[in-house]
N, C-alpha and C positions, 0 to 999 in steps of 0.2 A: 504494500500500500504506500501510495506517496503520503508524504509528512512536508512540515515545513513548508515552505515558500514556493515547494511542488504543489502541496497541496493548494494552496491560496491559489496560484494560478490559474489550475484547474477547475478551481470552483469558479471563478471569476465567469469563464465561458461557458457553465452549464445554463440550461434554460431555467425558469422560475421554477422555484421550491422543488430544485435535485441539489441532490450531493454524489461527492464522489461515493460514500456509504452509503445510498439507497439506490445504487445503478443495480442491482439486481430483478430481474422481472418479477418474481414475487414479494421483495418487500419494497415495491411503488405504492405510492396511494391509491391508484387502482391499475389492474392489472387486469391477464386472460384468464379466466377460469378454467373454462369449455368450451370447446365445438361443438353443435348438431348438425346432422346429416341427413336430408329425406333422400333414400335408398329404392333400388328395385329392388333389391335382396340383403339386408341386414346381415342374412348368418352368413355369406356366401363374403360380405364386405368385412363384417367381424373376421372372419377368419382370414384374410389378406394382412387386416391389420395387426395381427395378431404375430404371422408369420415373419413381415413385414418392418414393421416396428416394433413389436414387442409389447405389445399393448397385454393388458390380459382382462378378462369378463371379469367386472365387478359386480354387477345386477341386469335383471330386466325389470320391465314395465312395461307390459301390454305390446307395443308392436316393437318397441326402444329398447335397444342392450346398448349398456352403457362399458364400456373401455375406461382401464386405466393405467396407472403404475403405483405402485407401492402401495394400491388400496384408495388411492388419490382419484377418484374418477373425471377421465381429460373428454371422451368424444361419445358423445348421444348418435346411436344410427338408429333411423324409426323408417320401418317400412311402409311405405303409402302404395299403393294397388294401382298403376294404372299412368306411374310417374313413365315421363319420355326423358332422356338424354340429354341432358344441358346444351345446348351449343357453347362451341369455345368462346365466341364472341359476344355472347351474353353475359350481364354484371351478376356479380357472385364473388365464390371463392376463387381468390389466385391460389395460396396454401396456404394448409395448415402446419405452423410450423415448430416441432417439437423438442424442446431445447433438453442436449444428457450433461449432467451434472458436470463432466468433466470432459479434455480432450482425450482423456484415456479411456473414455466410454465409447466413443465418435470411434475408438483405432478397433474396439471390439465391436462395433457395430458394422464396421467396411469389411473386415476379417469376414463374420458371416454374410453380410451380401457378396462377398466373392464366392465365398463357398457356395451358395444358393444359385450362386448367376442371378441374382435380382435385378433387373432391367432399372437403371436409373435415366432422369431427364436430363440432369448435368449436377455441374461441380462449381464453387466459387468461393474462394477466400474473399470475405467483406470489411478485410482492415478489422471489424471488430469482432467478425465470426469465421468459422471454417464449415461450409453446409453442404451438406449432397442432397438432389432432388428426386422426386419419382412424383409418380401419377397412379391413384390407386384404380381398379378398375372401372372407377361408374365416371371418373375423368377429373376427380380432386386432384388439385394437386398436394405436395407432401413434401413439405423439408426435414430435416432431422441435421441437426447443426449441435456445435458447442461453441460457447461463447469464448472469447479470447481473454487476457486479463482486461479487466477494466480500467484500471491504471494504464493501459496500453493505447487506450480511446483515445481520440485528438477531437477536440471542437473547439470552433473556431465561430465567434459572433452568436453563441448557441446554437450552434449546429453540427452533429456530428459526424466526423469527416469518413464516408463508405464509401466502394467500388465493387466494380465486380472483379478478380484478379485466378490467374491459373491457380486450382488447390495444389496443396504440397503433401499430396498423399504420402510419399515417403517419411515425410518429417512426422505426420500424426501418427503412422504404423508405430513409428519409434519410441510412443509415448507408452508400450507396452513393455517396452526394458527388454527384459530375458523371459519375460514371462510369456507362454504361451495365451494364445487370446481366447477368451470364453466370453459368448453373450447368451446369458439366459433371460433376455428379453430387456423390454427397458427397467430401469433400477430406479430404487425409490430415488424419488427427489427429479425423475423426467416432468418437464412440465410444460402448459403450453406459450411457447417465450411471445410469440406475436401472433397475428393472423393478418395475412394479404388477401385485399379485398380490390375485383374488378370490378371498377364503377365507368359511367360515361361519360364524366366531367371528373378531373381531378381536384382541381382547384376549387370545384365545386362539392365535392367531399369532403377536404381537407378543412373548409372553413366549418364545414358543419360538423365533424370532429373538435375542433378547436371549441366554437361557440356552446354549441348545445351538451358534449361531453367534455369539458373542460381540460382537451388534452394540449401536450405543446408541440406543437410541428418542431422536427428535430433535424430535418434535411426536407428543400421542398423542390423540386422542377416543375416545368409546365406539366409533363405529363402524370407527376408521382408527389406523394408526398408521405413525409415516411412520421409518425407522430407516438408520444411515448406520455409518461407520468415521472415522476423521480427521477431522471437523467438517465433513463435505459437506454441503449440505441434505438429500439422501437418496440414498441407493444403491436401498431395499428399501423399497415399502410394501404395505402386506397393510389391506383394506375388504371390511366385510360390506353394500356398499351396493346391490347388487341379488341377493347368494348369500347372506346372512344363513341360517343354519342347512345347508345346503350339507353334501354329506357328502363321501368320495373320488370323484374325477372316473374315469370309466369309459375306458380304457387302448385303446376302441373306437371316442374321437372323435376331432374334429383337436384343433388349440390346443397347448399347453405340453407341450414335452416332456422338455427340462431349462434349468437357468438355472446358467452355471460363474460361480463366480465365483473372482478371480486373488487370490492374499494371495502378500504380501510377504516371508512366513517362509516358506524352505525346510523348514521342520519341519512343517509343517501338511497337511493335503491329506486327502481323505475324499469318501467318498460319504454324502448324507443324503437324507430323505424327509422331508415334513413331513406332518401330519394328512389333507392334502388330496390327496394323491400326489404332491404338486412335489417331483421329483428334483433335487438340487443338486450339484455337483461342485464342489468347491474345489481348487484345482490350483495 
């Protein structure tokens, strides 16, 4: 951890009310809870993710088996009868993105997707994360990242400095020492770090994140805008980069079906909607 006059610095460029000690996605004042998923086939997506990620069955409810880790439950999949195929360019989920506690989680997680041949979508070091991607079958997409130190963040005017950059698979294998790699799935303390949301106006997301859920835009472009609570790199990002103009998503496909997210104040708590039908539950 920086100290001293590293630390002052550092604070100086964070957005309002983060610290360098509350850059963690779970102790922000509000944060991701959960995913929900409307599904053609729950058991059939249950078990991808299961395989997959490492998720395990925590409960059901009625049409809904709820996924988690450590007993933590992260993703609601509820089967609705009759859903069609999301188009790609319709606003929804970009992914859902599942943050493991450590980079030596991420090297026993690559280890078994080789073994597996798990078809992934890509690869990208983000300055502040190391993440590989996949697409689970119904067409979600799916990150599974570890975060890098936090002390390692660079922001600059409140904004925290990401890219997209080649991963250094060799360097994360290495975080396994001598030890041979075991993944029995994901391990307490996996959680869900942010959730990317295609919308068809970003700009026009973004403020409505800011204004009505009181987050802080942490990096913005025309097309994206990436927004968090307590100085995380992101909780929340909303891109118009394949739904650009996109209007509300049809209640008849699969994909997004709500996103909870958890705050800190007992005072708080609500239902919202944004432009595009993304239901949000603050709890």
């Amino acid at each position: 951890m920086l100290t001293g006059a590293g630390a002052a610095a550092l604070a100086s460029t964070l957005p309002r009310g983060a610290s360098a000690a509350n850059s963690l996605p779970v102790e922000a004042p509000v944060h991701v809870g959960a995913v929900g998923l409307r599904s053609r086939d729950a058991e059939a997506l249950a078990a991808w993710y299961n395989a997959a990620v490492g998720l395990q069955e925590i409960s059901r409810d009625g049409a809904t088996i709820w996924l988690g880790a450590g007993g933590t439950p992260l993703l609601a999949l509820t089967e609705v009868d009759g859903l069609a195929l999301a188009g790609p360019q319709e606003a929804g989920l970009f992914h859902t993105a599942f943050l493991l506690p450590s980079r030596r989680d991420l090297a026993q997680w690559i280890a078994m997707a080789i073994d597996q041949r798990l078809p992934v979508s890509g690869t990208a070091d983000h300055r502040v994360s190391e993440a590989i991607y996949l697409t689970d079958p119904e067409g979600n997409g799916v990150e599974i990242y570890a975060d890098r130190p936090q002390e390692t963040w660079t922001w600059v005017d409140g904004e925290v400095q990401m890219g997209t950059y080649a991963l250094d698979v060799d360097g994360i294998m290495g975080a396994l020492g001598l030890l041979p790699p075991l993944w029995r799935g994901a391990p307490a303390g996996t959680c869900i770090g942010h959730v990317h949301l295609k919308v068809g106006d970003a700009t026009r997301a973004g403020r409505w994140w800011r204004d009505t859920m009181g987050f802080d835009a942490v990096s913005t472009r025309d097309d994206a805008v990436f927004l968090s609570t307590g100085g995380y790199h992101h909780h929340v990002a909303v891109n118009e980069w394949v739904s650009a103009g996109a209007g509300r998503r049809s209640e008849h496909e699969t994909g997004l079906d709500f996103v909870e997210l958890q705050s800190r104040d007992a005072a708080t708590g609500g239902l919202f909607e944004d432009d595009w039908g993304t239901r949000i539950r603050l709890v």
